[in-house]
N, C-alpha and C positions, 0 to 999 in steps of 0.2 A: 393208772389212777388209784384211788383209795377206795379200802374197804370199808363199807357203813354198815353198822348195827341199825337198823329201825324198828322201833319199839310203838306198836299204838296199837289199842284194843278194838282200833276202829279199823274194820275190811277194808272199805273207800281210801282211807288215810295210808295204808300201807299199800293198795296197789297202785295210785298215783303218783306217788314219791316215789317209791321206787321205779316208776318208768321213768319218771323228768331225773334220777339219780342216774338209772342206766343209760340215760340218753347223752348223758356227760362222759361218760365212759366209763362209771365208779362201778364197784360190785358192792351189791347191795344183800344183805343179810335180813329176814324181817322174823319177829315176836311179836304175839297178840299178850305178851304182861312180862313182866322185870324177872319172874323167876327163871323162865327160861331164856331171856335174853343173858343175866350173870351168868346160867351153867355153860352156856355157848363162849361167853369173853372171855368169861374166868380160862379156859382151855384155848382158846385161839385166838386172841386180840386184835378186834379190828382197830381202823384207824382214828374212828370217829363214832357217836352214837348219838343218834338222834332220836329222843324219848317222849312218848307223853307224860305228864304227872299222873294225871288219874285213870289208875289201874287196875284191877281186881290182881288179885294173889300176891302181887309186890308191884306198889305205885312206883313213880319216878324216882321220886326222894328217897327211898330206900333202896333204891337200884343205887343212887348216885353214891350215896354212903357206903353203900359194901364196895364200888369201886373204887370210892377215893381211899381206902383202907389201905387198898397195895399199889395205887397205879393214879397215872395224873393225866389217863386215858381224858380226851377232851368230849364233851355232851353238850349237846344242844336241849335245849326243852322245846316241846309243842304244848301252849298254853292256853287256856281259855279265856276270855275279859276279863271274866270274874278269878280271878286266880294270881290277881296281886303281891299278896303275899306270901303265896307259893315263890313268886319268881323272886322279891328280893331275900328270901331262907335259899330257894336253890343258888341264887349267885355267890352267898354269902358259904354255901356249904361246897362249891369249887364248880357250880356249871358255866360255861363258858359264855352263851348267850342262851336265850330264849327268842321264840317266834308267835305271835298268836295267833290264834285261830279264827278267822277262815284269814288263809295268806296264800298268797301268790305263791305259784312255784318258782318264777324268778327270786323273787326275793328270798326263798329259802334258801336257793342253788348261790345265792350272794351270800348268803351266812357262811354257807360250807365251806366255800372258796374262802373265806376269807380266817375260817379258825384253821383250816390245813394249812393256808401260809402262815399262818404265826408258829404254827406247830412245826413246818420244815426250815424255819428259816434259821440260817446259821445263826452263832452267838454273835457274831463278828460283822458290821453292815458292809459289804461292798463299797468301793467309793462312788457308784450309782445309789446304793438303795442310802448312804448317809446324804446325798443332795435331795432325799424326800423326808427326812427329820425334821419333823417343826421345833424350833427353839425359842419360845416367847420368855424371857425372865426368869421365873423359879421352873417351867412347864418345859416337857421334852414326851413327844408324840412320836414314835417311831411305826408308819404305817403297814411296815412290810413284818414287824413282828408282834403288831396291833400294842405295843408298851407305851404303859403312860407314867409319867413319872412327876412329881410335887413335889420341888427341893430336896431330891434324889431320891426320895422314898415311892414305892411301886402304889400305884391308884387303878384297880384292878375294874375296868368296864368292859361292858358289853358292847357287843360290833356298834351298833344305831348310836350307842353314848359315846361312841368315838367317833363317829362320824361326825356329830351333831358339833362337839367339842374342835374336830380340827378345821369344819368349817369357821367358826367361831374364830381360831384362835391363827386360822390365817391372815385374818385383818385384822389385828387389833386395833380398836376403837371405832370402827366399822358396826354400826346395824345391821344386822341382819333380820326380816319378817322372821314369824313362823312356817311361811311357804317355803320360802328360801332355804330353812335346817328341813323343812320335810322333804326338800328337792334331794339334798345332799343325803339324805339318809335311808331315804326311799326310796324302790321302786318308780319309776312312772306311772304305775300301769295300777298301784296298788294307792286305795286309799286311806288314808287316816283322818280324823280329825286333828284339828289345826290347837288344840290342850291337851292332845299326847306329848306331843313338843314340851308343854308345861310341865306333863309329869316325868320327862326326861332329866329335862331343866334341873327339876328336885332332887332327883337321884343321882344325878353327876355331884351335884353340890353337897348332898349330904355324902359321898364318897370322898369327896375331898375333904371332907370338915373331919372325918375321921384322921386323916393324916397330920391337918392343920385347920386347927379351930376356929382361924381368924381367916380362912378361904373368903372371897368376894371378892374373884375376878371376870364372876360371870355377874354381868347387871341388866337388871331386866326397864326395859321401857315400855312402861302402860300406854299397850292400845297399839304399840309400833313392833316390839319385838328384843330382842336382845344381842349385848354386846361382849365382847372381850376386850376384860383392860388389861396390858399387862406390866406385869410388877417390875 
């Protein structure tokens, strides 16, 4: 299995992850701040890192910076509510997903699985993994190396934005509740409010407006939920 860097200045947060990591069979690395988690990567790289932002002696974001410097090492954030705009600066500056805080340890153990398969998967899909390709119109969802693609150009989301999107965009023109995207993106066991889905929503769509300014293939239905149309 792989080896995880875990980074958080919080004792509790570093001995429970890494049991529910060890218990998966991963070998687990932990730091209580960025500075010593880099001197440890920088010499031996592990597979995956999984960080808080707020750190004494070097926060997350300056951990992630000195790594994206030489390496396209993949990182997770552990984030707090308020900490918004940390996460869309960390996505935009190369983290792979974020989790908030207080989260399920299934649902983190779902994140990780799912950035190390994008990360081992060959460049080439199988002719299994090409019969799980979504292909609606201009949109091509490749789930096994999490690629999202907008009239061939790359649309870089987070696990839960992909989720949310390929349920979406397996029906097209289909309703879907907001229950429904939290089912597909969620845990069971984990709760959200039913206008995170909202603020998902927004950040899918402002991702894609960056590619293609006239993006509005996600339409939203007041009071019912939303759809995908496709082009």
């Amino acid at each position: 299995m792989a080896t995880i860097a875990l980074v958080d200045d919080d004792e509790n947060i570093l001995t429970s992850v890494s049991m529910a990591l060890e218990a998966e069979g991963h070998k687990v690395k932990t730091f209580e701040d960025g500075a010593a988690a880099l001197s440890d990567i920088t010499g031996s790289p592990p597979d995956l890192v999984i960080s808080d932002i707020k750190m004494p002696t070097m926060d997350g974001m300056e951990l992630l910076r000195r790594i994206r410097q030489s390496s396209d090492l993949p990182l997770i954030f552990l984030t707090s509510k308020d900490e918004e705009i940390d996460e869309v600066l960390g996505l935009t500056m190369g983290a792979d997903d974020y989790v908030k805080k207080p989260f399920s340890q299934r649902l983190l153990l779902e994140r990780v699985k799912a950035v190390l398969r994008r990360r081992q998967a060959s460049p080439t899909p199988t002719a299994e993994e090409e019969k799980k390709i979504v292909r609606r119109g201009e949109l091509t969802l490749d789930p096994m190396r999490h690629a999202c693609l907008w009239k061939g150009q790359p649309v870089t989301l987070t696990v839960t934005e992909f989720l949310i999107l390929e349920s979406l965009a397996q029906r097209p023109g289909y309703v879907k509740s907001r229950d429904q995207l939290m089912d597909a993106a969620y845990d069971d066991q984990v709760y959200v409010d039913d206008r995170t889905i909202d603020s998902h929503i927004k950040r899918i769509r402002k991702k894609f407006r960056v590619v293609d300014r006239e993006f509005d293939s996600i339409e939203t239905l007041y009071g019912v939920g939303y759809k995908y149309n496709e082009v």
